[in-house]
C-alpha positions, -999 to 999 in steps of 0.1 A, spaced: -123 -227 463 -102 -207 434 -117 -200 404 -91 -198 375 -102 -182 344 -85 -188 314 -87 -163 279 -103 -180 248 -74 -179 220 -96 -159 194 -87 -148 162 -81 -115 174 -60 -120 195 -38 -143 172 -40 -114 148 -28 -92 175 6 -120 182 10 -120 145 14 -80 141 31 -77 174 62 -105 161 60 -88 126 68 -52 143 94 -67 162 109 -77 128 103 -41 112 123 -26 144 148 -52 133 150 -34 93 133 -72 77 112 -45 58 122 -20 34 88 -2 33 53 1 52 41 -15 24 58 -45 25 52 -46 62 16 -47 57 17 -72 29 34 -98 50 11 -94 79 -17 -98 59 -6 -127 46 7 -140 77 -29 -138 90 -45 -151 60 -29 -180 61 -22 -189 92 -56 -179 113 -75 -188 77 -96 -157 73 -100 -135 46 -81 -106 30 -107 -86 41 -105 -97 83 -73 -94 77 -72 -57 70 -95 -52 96 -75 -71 125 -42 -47 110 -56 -19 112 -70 -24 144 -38 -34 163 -22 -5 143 -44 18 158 -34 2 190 3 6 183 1 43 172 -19 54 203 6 35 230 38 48 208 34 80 182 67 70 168 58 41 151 47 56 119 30 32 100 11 53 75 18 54 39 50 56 24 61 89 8 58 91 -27 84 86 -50 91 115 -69 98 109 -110 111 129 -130 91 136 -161 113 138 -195 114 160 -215 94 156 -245 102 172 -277 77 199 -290 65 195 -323 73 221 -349 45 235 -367 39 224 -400 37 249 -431 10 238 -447 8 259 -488 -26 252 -505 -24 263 -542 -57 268 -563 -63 241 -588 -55 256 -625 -85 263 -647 -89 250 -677 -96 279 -703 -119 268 -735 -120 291 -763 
């Protein structure tokens, strides 16, 4: 007698398919930024597992963790900043402000 087991599809584990085809797509250049990676996963999961923003974040950063510790090239942190240049604002020229004494009148 052979037992056959078969694995429960979970949530998790669609989470996990979802992020796994979405990386495939960011080796592929689909994403201009991490950001924008993340955002599509999320919403991937959202919708199509129906859990909440929340889960969602929570499966993502999970399977990222995942990723990261099989392959440290991955590098799905943050994106680096974008660096703006501030303009140059004008500085005000002081003000010369003359206060003359009101005249007296003089009564005789």
């Amino acid at each position: 007698m052979s037992t056959t087991s078969t694995k429960k599809v979970t949530k998790k584990s669609q989470g996990d398919a979802i992020f796994a085809g979405e990386l495939t797509n960011r080796a592929n250049g689909a994403f201009d930024s991490n950001k924008a990676f993340r955002a599509r996963v999320l919403t991937r999961m959202e919708t199509e597992i129906g859990v909440s923003r929340a889960s969602a974040a929570t499966m993502f950063n999970q399977a990222k963790k995942a990723v990261e510790a099989s392959d440290t090239n991955v590098g799905l942190g943050r994106d680096p900043k974008k660096v703006v240049a501030k303009k140059a604002t004008p500085k005000a020229e002081p003000v010369t402000v003359t206060i003359t004494p009101p005249e007296q009148e003089v009564t005789a």
